[in-house]
C-alpha positions in Angstrom: 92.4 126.6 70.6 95.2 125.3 72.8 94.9 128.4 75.4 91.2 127.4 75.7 92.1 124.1 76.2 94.4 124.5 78.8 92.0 127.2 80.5 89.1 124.5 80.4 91.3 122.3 82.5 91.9 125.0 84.8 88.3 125.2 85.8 88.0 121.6 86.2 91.0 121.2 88.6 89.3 122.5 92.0 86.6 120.2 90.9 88.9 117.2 90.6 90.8 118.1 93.7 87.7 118.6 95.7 86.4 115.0 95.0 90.3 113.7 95.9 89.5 115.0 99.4 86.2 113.2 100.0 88.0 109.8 99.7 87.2 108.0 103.1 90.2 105.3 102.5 88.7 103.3 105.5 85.5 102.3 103.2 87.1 102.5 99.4 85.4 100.2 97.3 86.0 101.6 93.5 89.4 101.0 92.3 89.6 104.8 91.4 89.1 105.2 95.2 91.7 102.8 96.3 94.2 104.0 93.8 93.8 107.3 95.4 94.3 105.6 98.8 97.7 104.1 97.7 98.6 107.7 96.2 98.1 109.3 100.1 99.8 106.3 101.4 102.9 106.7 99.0 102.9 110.6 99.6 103.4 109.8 103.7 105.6 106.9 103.0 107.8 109.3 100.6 107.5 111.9 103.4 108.8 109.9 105.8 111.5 108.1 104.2 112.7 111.6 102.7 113.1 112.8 106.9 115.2 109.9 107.0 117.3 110.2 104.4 117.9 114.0 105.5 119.4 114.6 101.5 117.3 116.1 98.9 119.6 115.2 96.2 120.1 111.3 97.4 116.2 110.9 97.9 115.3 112.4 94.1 117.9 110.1 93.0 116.4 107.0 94.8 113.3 108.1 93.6 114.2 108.3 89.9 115.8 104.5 90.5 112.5 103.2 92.2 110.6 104.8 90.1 111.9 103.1 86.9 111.3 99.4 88.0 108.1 100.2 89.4 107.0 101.7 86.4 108.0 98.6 84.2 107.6 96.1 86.5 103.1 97.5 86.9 103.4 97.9 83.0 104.5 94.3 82.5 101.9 92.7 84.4 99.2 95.4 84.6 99.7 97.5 81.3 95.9 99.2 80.3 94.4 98.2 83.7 92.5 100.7 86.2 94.2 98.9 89.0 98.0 100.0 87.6 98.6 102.7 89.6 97.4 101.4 92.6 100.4 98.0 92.3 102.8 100.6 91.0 102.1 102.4 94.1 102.5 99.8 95.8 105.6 98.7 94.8 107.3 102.6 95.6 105.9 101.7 98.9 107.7 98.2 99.0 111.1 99.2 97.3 110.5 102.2 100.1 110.3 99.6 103.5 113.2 97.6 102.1 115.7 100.4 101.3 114.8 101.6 105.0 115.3 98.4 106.2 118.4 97.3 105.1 120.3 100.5 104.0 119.1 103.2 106.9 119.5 100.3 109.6 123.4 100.2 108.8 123.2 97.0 106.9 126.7 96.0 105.8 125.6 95.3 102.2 124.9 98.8 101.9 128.6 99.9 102.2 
């Protein structure tokens, strides 16, 4: 029964990922729309600050870090809600801007 399970899922996946694609993030009006939206928008920003950073074991650390306090900070206020992963999201982003702008800038506070 689990093998069919898993198999089911299998089929359903180009179906899912297809419908991911046809976002237009320029008109997104559902939340399940704009929480894909924030999704892209975290992938580039991740992109982006992982070029920066230049070191693979450094970004999954800082990565592992944000993503804690994201996580429970969007689960404090947000916990059960559609609109969840779209703050939590957010946050990444956030914690994202300010590590680049006060640790890849040569900020002193950042040794």
């Amino acid at each position: 029964m689990k093998y069919i399970f898993i198999f089911l899922c299998f089929l359903k996946m180009p179906l899912e990922a297809e419908s991911f694609k046809e976002v237009n993030c320029n008109s997104a009006n559902t939340q399940y729309e704009m929480n894909i939206c924030s999704s892209r928008n975290l992938y580039k920003n991740d992109s982006d600050l992982k070029k920066e950073i230049g070191n693979e074991v450094i970004f999954q650390k800082w990565v592992i870090g944000r993503e804690a306090i994201c996580e429970y900070y969007s689960g404090k206020y947000f916990d059960g809600g559609s609109i969840r992963p779209m703050m939590q999201n957010g946050c990444n982003i956030r914690l994202n801007s300010e590590a680049k702008r006060f640790c890849l800038t040569g900020d002193p506070q950042c040794g």
